[in-house]
VEXVEXPA-425477 format. One record per atom (N, C-alpha, C, O): residue in one letter; x, y, z. Coordinates in pm, whole numbers, plus 50000, padded with zeros to 5 digits. Example, Ala and Ser with C-alpha at 12.3 -4.5 7.8 and 13.67 -1.06 7.14 Angstrom:
A513194943150780 A512304955050780 A513204967050780 A514244966850846 S512854977550708 S513674989450714 S512905000350787 S513415011450804 
***
This chain:
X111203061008383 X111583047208353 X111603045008202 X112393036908154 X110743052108124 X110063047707981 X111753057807905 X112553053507822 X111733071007973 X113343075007900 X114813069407935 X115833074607889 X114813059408014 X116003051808049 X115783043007979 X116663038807905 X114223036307981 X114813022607856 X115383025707785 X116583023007783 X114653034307676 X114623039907540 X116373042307534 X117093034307475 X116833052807593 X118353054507610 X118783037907592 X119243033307488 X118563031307696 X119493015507663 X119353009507538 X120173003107473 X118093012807510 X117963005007345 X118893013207236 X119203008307127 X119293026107280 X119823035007115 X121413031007198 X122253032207109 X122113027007328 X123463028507347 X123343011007322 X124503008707287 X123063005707321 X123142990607242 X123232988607093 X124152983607028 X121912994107047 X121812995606883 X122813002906837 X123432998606740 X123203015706899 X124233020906840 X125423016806848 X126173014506753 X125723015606988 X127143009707032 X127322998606928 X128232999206845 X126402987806934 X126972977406823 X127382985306678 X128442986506617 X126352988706659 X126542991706506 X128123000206477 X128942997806388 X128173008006559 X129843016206557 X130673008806609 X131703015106629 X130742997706644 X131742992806681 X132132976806544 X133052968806527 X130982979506488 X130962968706369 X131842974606252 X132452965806193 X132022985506211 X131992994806126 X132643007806147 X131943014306225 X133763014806109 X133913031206113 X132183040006032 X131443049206066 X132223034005961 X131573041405886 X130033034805873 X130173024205812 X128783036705903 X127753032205922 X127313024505777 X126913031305683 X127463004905763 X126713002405666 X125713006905610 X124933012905685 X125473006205516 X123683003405478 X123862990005300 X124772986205227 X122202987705315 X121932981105254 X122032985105071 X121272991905001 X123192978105038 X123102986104870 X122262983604791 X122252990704691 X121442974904802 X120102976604677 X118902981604744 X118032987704682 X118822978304920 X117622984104983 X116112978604914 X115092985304898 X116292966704887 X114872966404809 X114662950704913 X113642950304982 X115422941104919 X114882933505033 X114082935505177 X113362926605222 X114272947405238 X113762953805335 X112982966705293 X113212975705212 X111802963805396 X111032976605373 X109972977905447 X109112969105449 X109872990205528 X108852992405588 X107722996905501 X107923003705401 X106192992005549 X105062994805491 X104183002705587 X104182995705688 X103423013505612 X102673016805724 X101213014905595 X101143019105479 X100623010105646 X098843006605597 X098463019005677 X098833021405792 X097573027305591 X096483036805680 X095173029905672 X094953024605563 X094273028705762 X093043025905738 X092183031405834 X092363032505955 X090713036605730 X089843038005848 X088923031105950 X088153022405907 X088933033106035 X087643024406156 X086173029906117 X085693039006050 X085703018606200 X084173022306175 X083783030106270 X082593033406264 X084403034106355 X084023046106400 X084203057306347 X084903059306247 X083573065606409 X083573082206297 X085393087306361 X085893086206473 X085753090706281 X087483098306374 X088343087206388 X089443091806420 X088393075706380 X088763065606448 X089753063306336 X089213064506226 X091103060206330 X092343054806217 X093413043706287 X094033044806393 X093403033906203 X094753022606212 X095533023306129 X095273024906010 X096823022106189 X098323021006076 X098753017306122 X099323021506223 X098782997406037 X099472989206056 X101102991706021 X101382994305904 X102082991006114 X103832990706058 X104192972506014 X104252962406084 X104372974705877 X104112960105788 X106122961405790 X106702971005739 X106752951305849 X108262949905775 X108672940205751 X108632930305824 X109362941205592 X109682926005499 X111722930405530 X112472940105512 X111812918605576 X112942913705592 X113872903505550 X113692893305618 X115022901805446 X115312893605438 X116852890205533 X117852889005463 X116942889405611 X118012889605734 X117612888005874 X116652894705913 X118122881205945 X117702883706035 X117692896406127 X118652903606099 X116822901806238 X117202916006274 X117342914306457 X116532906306505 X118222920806550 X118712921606660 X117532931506710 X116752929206802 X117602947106598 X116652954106695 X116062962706577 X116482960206464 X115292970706590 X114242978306494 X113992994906555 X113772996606675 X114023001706500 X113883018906547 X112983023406422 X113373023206305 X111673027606468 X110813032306339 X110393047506397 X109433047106474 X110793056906381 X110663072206436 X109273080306293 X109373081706171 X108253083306383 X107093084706279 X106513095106311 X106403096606433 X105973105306228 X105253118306213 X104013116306190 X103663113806075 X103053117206300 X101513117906227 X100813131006229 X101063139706312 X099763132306117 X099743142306110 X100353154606050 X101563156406068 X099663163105982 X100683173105926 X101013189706002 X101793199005984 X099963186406090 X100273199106201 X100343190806325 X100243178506319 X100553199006468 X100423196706569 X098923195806592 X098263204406535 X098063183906689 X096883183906740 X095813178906669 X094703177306721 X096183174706486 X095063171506382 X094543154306433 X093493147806425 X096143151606494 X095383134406518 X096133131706679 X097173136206729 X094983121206736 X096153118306853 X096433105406844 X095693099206767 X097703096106925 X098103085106892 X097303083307035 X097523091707123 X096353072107061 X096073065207137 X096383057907195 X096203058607317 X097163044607121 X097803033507200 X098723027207070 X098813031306954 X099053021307105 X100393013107010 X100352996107031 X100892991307131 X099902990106964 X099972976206991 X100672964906904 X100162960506802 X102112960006964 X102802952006912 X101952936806869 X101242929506939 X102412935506709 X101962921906659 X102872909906748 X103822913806815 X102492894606745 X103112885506816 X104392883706746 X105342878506804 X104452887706629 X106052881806551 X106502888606623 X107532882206639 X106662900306711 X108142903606819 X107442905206957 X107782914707029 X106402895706999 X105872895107159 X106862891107203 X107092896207313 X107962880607153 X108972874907245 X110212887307268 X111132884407343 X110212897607219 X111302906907216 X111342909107337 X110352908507410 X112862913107387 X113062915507498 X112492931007576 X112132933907690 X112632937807458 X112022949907473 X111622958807368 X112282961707268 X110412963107403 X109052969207300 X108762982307366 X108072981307467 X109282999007320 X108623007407343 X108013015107258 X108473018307148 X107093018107297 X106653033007189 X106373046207229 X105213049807251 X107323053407241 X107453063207302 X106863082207218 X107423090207143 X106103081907257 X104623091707225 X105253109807247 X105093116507349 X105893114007129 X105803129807165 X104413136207118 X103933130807018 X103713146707173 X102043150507114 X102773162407069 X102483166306955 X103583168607130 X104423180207077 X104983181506972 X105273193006937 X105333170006886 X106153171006792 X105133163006673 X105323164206551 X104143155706729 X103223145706661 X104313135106569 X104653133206452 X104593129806707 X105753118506654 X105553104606767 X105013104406877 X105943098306723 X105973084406737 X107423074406788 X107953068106696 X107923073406902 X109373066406843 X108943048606849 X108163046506943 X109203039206788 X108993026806816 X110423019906817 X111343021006736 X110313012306935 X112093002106917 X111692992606969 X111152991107079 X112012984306875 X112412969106939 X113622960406940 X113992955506833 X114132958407024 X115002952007091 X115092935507111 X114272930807190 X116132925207040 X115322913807046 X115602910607170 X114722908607254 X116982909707196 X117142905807321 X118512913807421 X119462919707370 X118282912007569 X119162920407667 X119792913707758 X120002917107874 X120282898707674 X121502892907752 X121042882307810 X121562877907913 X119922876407746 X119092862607811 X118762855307693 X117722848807684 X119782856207587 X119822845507479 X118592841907359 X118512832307283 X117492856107378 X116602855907342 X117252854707135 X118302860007101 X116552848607057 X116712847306910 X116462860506842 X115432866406876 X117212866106754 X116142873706666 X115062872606588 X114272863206597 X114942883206498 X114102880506441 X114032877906253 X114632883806163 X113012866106250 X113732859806146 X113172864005989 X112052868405966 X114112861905901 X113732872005794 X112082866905751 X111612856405796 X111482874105679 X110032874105650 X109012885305590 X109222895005516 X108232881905629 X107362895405578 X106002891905716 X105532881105750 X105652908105776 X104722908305840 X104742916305937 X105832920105979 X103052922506020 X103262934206095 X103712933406165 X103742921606200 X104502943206260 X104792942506384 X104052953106469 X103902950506588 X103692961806433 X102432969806523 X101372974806478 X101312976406356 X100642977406531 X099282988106503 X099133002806584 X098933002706706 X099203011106535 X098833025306580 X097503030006579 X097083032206465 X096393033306710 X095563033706697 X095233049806724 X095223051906845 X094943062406641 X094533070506654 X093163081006669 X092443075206588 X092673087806699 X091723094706685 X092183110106636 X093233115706667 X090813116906528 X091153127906505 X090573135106552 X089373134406580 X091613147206579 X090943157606659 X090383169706600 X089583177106656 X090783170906501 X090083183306418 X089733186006281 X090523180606203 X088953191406234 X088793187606110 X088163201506011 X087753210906080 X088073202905882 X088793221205813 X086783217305742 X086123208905679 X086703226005788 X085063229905704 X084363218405742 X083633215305648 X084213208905855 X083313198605893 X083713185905861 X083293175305907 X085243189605713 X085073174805675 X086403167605708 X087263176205725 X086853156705723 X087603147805765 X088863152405729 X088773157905619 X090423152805788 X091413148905738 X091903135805769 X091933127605861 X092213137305668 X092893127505608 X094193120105682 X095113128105667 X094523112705728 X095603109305835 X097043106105723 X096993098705624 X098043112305761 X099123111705698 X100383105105839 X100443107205961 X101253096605743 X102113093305826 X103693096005725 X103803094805603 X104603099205810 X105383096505700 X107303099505833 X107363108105921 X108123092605808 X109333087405862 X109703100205924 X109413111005873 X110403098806044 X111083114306058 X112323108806139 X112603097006159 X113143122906189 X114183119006259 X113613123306391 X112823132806386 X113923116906537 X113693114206668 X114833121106716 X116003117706698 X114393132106786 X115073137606924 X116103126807009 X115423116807029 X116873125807042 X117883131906964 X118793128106894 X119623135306838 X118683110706891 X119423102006761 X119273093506658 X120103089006580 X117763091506669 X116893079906647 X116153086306471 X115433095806437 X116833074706400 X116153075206292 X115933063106223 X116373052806274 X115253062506101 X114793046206064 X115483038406016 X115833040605900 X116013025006090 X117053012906116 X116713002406145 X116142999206250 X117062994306041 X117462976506152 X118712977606168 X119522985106115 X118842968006259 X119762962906271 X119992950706285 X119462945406383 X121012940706176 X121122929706204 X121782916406299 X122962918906324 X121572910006327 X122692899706439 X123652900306419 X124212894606512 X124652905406322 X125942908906297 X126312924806338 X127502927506329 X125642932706371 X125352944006398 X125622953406220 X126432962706209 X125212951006163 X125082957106032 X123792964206066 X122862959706133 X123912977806002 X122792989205994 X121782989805882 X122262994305778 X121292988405880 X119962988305739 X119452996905748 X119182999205866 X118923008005644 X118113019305578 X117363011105490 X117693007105378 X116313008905551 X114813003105490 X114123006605392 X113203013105442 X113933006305233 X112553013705191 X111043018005252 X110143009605248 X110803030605306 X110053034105355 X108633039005272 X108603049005200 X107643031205291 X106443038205188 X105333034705266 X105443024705338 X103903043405264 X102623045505338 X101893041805204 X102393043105092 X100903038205225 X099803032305155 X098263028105213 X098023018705288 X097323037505158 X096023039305175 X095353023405170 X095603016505071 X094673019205256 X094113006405228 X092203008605334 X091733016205419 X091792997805264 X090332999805316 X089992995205479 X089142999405558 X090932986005488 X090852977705615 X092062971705632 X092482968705521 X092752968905709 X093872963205788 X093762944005785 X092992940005871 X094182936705729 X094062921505719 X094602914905855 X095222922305930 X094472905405881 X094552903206005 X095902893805980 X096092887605876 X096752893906089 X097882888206073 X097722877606189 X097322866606152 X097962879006317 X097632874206432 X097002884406578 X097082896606588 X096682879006632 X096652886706750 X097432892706818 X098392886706866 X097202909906846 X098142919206894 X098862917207034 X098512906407080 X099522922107097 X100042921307223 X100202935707222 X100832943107147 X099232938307356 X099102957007371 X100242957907478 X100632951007573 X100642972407404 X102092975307523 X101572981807580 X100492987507569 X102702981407683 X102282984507815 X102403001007847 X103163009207796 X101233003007965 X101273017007963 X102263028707976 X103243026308047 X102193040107925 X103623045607907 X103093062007906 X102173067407845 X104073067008001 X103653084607996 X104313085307867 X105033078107798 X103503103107859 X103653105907684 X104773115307731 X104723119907845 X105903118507637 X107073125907621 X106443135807684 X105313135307733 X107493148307681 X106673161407753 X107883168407657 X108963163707619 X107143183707630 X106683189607528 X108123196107478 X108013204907393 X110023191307539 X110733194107459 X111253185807343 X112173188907268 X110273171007342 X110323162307243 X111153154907240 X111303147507143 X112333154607396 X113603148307370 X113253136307486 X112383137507572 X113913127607471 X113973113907563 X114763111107727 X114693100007781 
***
């Protein structure tokens, strides 16, 4: 069920966007938009949050954030994924978990034909990634790294706007002590993890 959504969200996002355009917009100064991932540690021992922070000035239809944690296979695991309320109203929210690839896909979707609004330009999180680490080099901690990748097998990092225009986001990670509180999360819903050819 979780690889049929996912499929409807990239033949929508995409379909619009190619049918807006021969040639895929993007944003020419790229500095109004930008994804932020916050790393932070928990007070538990092993325990890591990375908030996905995105400043928008446009409104956006749907969102695809495809993410690498970790710098090998098995150093961290993704636990759960919990959408902030600025897109609880989205029509559809997955986060779809390869452990094989130590990747991440996230899409949001505003709406699927029930008049739902997008989403409106701003600044603020839309999820939290909650991990644990699994291993660690001479006793002592690594260090949790995140950083953008491309998704099996079309999915890479995009808005897209209510006009169906394509956006390439400034993408940057940044070390912080603690995570600030924005509002209360909305935990998604449970979801098998990819299996191990990494594709959807």
């Amino acid at each position: 069920m979780r690889k049929i959504a996912f499929v409807t969200v990239a033949v929508i996002v995409y379909g619009a966007t190619l049918a807006a355009a021969e040639n895929e917009p993007r944003d020419e100064f790229g500095q109004a938009h930008r994804i932020t991932i916050e790393i932070a540690p928990l007070p538990a021992k092993g325990q890591w949050v990375a908030g996905v922070l995105l400043e928008n000035d446009k409104e956006l239809a749907a969102i695809t954030v495809p993410l690498k944690f970790g710098e090998q296979v098995g150093e961290f695991q993704l636990d759960s994924v919990l959408f902030e309320t600025r897109v609880s109203y989205f029509a559809l929210k997955v986060s779809n978990i390869h452990d094989s690839i130590h990747s991440v896909l996230i899409g949001l979707l505003a709406d699927l034909g029930d008049n739902r609004p997008p989403l409106e330009a701003g600044s603020g999180r839309v999820a939290r990634l909650y991990f644990t680490q699994m291993k660690n080099i001479d006793g002592l901690p690594i260090p949790l790294v995140i950083d953008s990748t491309f998704f099996p097998p079309y999915n890479t990092l995009e808005l897209v706007t209510a006009s169906a225009e394509a956006i390439t986001p400034i993408f940057k990670t940044v070390q912080v002590e603690r995570l600030t509180e924005f509002t209360a999360p909305e935990k998604s819903k449970p979801q098998p993890r990819g299996g191990k050819s990494g594709t959807m």
